[in-house]
Every structure is written in structure tokens, then in C-alpha cells.
Backbone as CSV, one residue per row, in Angstrom:
resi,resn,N_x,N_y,N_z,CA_x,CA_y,CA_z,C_x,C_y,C_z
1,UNK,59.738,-114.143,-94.689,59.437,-114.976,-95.838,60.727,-115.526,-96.453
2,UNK,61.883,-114.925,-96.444,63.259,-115.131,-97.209,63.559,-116.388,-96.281
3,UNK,63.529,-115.978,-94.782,64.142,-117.337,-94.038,63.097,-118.541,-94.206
4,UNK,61.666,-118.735,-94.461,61.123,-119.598,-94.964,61.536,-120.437,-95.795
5,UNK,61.817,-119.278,-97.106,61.946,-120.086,-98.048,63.824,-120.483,-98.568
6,UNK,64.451,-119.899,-97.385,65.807,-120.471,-97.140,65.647,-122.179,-96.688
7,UNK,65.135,-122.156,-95.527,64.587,-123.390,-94.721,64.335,-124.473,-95.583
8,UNK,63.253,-124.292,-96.310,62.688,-125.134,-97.154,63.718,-125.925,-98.063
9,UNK,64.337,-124.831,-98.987,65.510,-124.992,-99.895,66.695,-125.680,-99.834
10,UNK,66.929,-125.826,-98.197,67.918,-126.058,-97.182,67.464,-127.799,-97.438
11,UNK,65.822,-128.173,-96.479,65.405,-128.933,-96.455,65.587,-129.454,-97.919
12,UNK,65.461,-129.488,-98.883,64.893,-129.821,-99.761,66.878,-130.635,-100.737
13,UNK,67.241,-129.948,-100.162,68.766,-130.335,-100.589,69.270,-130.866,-99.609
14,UNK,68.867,-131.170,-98.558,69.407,-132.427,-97.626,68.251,-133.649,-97.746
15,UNK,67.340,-133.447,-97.928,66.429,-134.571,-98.609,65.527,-134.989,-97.355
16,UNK,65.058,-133.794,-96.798,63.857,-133.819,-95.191,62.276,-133.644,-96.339
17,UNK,62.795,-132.856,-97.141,61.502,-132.880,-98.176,61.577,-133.253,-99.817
18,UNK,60.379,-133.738,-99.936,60.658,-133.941,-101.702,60.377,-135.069,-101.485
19,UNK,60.023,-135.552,-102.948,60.006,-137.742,-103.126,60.771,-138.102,-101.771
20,UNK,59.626,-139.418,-101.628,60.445,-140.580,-100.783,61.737,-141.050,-101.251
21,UNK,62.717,-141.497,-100.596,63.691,-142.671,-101.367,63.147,-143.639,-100.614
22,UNK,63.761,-144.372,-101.994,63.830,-146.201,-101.442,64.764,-146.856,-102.247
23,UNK,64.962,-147.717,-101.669,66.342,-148.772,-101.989,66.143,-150.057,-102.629
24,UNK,66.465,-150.064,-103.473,65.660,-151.569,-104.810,66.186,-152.373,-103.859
25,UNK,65.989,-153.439,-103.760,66.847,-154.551,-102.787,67.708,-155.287,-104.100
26,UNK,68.365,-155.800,-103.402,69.395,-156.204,-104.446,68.373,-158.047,-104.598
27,UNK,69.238,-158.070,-106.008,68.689,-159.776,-107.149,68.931,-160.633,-106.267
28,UNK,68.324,-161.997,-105.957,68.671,-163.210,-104.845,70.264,-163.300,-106.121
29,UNK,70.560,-164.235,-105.294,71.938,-165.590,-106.237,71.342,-166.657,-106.264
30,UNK,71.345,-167.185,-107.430,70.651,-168.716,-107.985,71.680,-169.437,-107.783
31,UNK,71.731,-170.303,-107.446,72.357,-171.676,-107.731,71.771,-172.281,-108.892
32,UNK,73.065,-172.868,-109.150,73.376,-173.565,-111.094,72.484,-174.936,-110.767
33,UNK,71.893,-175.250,-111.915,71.155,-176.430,-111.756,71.573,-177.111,-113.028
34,UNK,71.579,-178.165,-112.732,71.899,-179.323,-113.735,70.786,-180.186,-114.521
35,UNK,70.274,-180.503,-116.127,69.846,-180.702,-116.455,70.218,-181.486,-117.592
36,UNK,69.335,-182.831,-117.738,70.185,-183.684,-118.989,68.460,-183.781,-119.301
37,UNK,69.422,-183.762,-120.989,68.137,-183.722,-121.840,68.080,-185.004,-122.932
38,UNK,66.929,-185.609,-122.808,66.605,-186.768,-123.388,65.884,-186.926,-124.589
39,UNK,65.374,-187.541,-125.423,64.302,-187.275,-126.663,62.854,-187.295,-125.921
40,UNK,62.572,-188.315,-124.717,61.113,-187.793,-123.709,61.186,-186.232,-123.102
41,UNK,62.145,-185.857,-123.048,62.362,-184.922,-122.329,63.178,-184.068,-121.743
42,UNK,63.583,-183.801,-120.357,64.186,-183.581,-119.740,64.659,-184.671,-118.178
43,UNK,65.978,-184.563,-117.418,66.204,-185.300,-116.332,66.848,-184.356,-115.305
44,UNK,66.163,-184.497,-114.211,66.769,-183.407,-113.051,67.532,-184.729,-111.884
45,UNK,68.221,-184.396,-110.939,68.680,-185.442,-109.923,67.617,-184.359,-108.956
46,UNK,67.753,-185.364,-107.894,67.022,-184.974,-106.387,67.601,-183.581,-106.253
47,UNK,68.332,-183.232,-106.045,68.946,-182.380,-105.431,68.698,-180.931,-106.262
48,UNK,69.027,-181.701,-107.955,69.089,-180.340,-108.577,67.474,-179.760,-108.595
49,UNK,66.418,-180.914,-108.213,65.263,-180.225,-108.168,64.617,-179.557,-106.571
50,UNK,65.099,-179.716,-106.066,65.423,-178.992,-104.378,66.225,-177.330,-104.617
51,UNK,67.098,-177.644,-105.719,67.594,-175.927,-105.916,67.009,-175.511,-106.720
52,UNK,66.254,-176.340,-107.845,65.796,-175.345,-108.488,63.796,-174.919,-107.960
53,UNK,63.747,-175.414,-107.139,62.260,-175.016,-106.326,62.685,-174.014,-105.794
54,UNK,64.143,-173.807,-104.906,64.470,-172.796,-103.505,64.321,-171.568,-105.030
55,UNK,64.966,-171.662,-106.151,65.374,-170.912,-106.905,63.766,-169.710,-107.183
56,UNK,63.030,-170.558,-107.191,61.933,-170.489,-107.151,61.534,-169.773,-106.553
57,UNK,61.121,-169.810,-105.627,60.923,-169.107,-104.196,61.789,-167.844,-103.944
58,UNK,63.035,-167.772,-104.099,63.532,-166.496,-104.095,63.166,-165.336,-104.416
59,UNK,62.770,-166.485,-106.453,62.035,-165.176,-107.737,61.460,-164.627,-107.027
60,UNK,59.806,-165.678,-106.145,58.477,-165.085,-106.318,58.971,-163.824,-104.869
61,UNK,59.717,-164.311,-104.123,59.866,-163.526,-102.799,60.412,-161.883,-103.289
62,UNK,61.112,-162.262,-104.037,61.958,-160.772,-104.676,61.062,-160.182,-105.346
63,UNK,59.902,-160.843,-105.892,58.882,-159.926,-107.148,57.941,-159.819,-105.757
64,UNK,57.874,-160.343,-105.292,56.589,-159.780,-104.068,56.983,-158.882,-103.486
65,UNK,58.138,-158.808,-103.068,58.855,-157.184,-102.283,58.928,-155.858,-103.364
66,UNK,59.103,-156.377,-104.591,59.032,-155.346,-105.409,58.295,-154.916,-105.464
67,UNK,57.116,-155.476,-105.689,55.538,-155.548,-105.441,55.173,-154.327,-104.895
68,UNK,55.492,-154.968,-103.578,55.216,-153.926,-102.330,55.587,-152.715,-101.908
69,UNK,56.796,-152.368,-102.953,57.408,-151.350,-102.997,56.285,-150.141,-103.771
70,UNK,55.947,-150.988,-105.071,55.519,-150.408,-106.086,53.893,-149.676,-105.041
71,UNK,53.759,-150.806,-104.490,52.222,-150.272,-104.133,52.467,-149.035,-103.313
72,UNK,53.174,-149.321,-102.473,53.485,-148.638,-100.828,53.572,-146.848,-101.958
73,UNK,54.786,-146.735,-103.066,55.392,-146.011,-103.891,53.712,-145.013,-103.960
74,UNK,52.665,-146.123,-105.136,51.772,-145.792,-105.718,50.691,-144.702,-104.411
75,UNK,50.252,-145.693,-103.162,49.689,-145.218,-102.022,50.176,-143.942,-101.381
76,UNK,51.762,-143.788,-102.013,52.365,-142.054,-101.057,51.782,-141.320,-102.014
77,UNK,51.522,-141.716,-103.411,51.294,-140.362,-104.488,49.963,-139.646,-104.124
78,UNK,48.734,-140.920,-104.172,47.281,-140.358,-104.104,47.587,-139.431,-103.042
């Protein structure tokens, strides 16, 4: 029983047992977008609205992996 619960203890401090890890993924990098502001509104050029869509897409991609983390996380507990 002692070497059992050596084993375990062993395990348990090299990290074979216990919580999962996981690794946050790291923040995208935005690119700077340029914006002139008018009394109608706002003015983007072509381009700055091409980075700020990709910018876009990064967010939703990075919150969807988080997402998935969270679930995958939630699904080991039950």
C-alpha cells in the first residue's frame, strides 16, 4: 500500500495525474487602421477596410478556440 501510494504521489508531482493542462493560445496582432472622421460620419480607404475585416476574423477565430477550450475543459469535468 506505501508503494501505491508513493507511485501515485510521484505521479501526481510530475503531472501523469491531476487536472488537464492547457495552453491559452496567445492574442492575434491587429494591424493599425486608419480612420477620418467627418460630421456624416466616419471614412475608411480600401485597404484600411480589408485590415480591419482580417482584424475581424482573427477576434472571432481566437474567441472560437477559446470557446473550444472552455467546452472540451467543461466535457473532462462531467
Amino acid at each position: 500500500m506505501k508503494f501505491i501510494s508513493t507511485f501515485i504521489a510521484l505521479l501526481i508531482m510530475i503531472g501523469c495525474v491531476g487536472p488537464a493542462k492547457f495552453t491559452i493560445p496567445d492574442e492575434p496582432t491587429f494591424r493599425q487602421v486608419n480612420a477620418y472622421a467627418y460630421e456624416e460620419g466616419l471614412c475608411f480607404e480600401k485597404k484600411d477596410v480589408e485590415i480591419f475585416v482580417d482584424n475581424i476574423k482573427m477576434l472571432k477565430a481566437y474567441a472560437d478556440e477559446l470557446r473550444q477550450m472552455l467546452l472540451d475543459i467543461q466535457k473532462d469535468d462531467r
